[in-house]
C-alpha positions in Angstrom: 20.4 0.7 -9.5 24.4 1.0 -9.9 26.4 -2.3 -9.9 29.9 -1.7 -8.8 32.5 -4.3 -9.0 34.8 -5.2 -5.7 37.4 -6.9 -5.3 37.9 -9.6 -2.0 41.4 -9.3 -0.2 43.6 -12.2 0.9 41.8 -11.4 4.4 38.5 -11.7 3.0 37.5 -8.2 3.4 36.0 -6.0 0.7 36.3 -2.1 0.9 33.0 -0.3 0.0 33.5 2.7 -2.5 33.5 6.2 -1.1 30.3 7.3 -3.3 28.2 4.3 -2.1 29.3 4.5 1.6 27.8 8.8 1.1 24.7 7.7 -0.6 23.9 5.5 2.1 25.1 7.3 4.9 27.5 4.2 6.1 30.4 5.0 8.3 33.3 3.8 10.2 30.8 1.0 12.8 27.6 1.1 10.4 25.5 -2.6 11.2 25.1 -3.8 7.9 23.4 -7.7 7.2 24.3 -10.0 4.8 21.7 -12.2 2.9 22.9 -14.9 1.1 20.6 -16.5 -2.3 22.9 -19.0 -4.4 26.2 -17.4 -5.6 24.3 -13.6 -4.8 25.2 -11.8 -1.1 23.0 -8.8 -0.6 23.9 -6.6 1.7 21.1 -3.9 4.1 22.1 -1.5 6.9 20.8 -2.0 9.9 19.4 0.9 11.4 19.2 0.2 15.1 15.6 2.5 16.8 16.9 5.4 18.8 16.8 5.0 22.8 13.8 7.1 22.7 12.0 4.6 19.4 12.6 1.9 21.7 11.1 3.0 24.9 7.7 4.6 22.9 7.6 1.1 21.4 8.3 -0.5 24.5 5.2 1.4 26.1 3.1 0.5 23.4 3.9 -3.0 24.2 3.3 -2.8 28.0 -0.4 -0.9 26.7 -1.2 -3.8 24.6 -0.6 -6.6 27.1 -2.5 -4.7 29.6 -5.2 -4.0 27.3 -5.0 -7.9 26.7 -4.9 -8.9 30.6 -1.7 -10.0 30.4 0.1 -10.1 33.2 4.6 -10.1 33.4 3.8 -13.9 35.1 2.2 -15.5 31.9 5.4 -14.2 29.5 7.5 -17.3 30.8 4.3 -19.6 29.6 3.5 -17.7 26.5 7.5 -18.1 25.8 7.2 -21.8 26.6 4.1 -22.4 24.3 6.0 -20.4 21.3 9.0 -22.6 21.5 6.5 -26.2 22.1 4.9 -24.8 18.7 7.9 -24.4 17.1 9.1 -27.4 17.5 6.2 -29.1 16.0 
């Protein structure tokens, strides 16, 4: 692990160094989170599933449920008990 020191401009902004943006492939509109511990920031692209990653997920989803008997009617309760737990 490399540490690399950066510096914060008057906007707030930080530049990422050339060598780090190539290792991890991060260009111009790269998703990147920022996690937050104490006086530490982390930061982790996010590498959003292709169209197609989505829909083979997606189908693997609607072949569960139905496998499960559930039906598109019983996702507004299921929603509804999820959010009643959560508040407990």
């Amino acid at each position: 692990m490399s540490v690399q020191v950066l510096s914060v401009s008057s906007k707030g902004q930080i530049a990422l160094p050339v060598g780090l943006r190539k290792q991890l492939s991060i260009s111009s509109g790269t998703k990147l989170a920022a996690y937050v511990s104490d006086d530490m920031i982390m930061l982790k692209v996010v590498k959003l599933p292709s169209v197609e990653d989505f829909r083979k997920s997606l189908d693997e989803a609607k072949m569960w449920a139905k496998e499960a008997g559930l039906r598109e009617e019983d996702v507004a309760d299921i929603i509804k008990t999820a959010r009643i737990e959560k508040r407990k």
